[in-house]
C-alpha positions as CSV (number, residue, x, y, z in Angstrom):
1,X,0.0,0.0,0.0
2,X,2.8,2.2,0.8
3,X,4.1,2.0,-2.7
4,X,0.9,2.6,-4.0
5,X,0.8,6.1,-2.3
6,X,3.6,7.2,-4.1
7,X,2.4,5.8,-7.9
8,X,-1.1,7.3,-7.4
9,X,-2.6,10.6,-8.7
10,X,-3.5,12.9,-5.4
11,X,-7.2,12.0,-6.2
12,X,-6.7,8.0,-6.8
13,X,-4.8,8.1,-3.5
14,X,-8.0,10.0,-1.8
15,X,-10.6,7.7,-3.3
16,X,-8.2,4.7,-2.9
17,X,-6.0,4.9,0.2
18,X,-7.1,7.5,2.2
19,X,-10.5,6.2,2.8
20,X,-9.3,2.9,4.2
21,X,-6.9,4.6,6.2
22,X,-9.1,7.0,7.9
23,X,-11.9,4.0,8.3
24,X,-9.2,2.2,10.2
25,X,-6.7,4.3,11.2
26,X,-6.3,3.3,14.8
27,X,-6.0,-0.6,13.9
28,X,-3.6,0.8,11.0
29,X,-1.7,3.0,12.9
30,X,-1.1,-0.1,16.1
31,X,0.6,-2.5,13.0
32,X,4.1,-2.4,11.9
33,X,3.1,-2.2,8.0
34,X,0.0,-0.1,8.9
35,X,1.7,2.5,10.8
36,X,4.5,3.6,7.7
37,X,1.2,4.1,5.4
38,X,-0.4,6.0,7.9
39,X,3.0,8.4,8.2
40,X,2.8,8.1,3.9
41,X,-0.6,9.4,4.1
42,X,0.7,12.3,6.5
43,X,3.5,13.2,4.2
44,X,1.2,13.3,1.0
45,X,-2.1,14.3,2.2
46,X,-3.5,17.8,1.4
47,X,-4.3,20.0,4.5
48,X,-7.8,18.7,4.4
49,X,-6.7,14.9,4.6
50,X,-3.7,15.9,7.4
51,X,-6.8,17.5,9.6
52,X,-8.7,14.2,9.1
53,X,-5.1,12.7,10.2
54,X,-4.6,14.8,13.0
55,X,-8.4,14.6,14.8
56,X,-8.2,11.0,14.6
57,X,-4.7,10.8,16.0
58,X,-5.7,12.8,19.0
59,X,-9.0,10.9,19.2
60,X,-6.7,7.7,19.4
61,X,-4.0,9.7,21.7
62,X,-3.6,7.2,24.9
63,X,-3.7,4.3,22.5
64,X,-1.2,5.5,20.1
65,X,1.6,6.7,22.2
66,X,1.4,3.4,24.8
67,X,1.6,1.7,21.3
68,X,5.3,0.0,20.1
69,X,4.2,1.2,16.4
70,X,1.7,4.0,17.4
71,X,4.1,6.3,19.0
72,X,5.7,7.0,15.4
73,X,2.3,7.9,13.9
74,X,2.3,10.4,16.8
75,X,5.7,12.1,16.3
């Protein structure tokens, strides 16, 4: 998925990618794979997809940062 990011037009990668990401971003950003797409989707979004990104980090605060893969979404 990572490599998908980076091959996709910014609207494939909203349509695509992004929608999964935010539909499951906590469970995303707990796994090892998940959590370097999530930090992908950080680095490519638009500001409208990073404030998407950033409400549902700090709606997933206390789980992300006692998380082994979670605290990097978070930095």
């Amino acid at each position: 998925m990572k490599q998908c990011l980076k091959l996709m037009t910014p609207s494939q990668r909203h349509k695509q990618i992004y929608s999964i990401v935010f539909a499951n971003f906590q469970q995303l950003s707990v796994d090892k794979n998940g959590c370097q797409v999530v930090q992908e989707c950080i680095i490519t979004a638009n500001l409208e997809q990073r404030l998407q990104i950033v409400t549902a980090c700090s709606e997933s605060i206390d789980v992300l940062i006692n998380n082994e893969f979670g605290n990097f979404v978070v930095q």
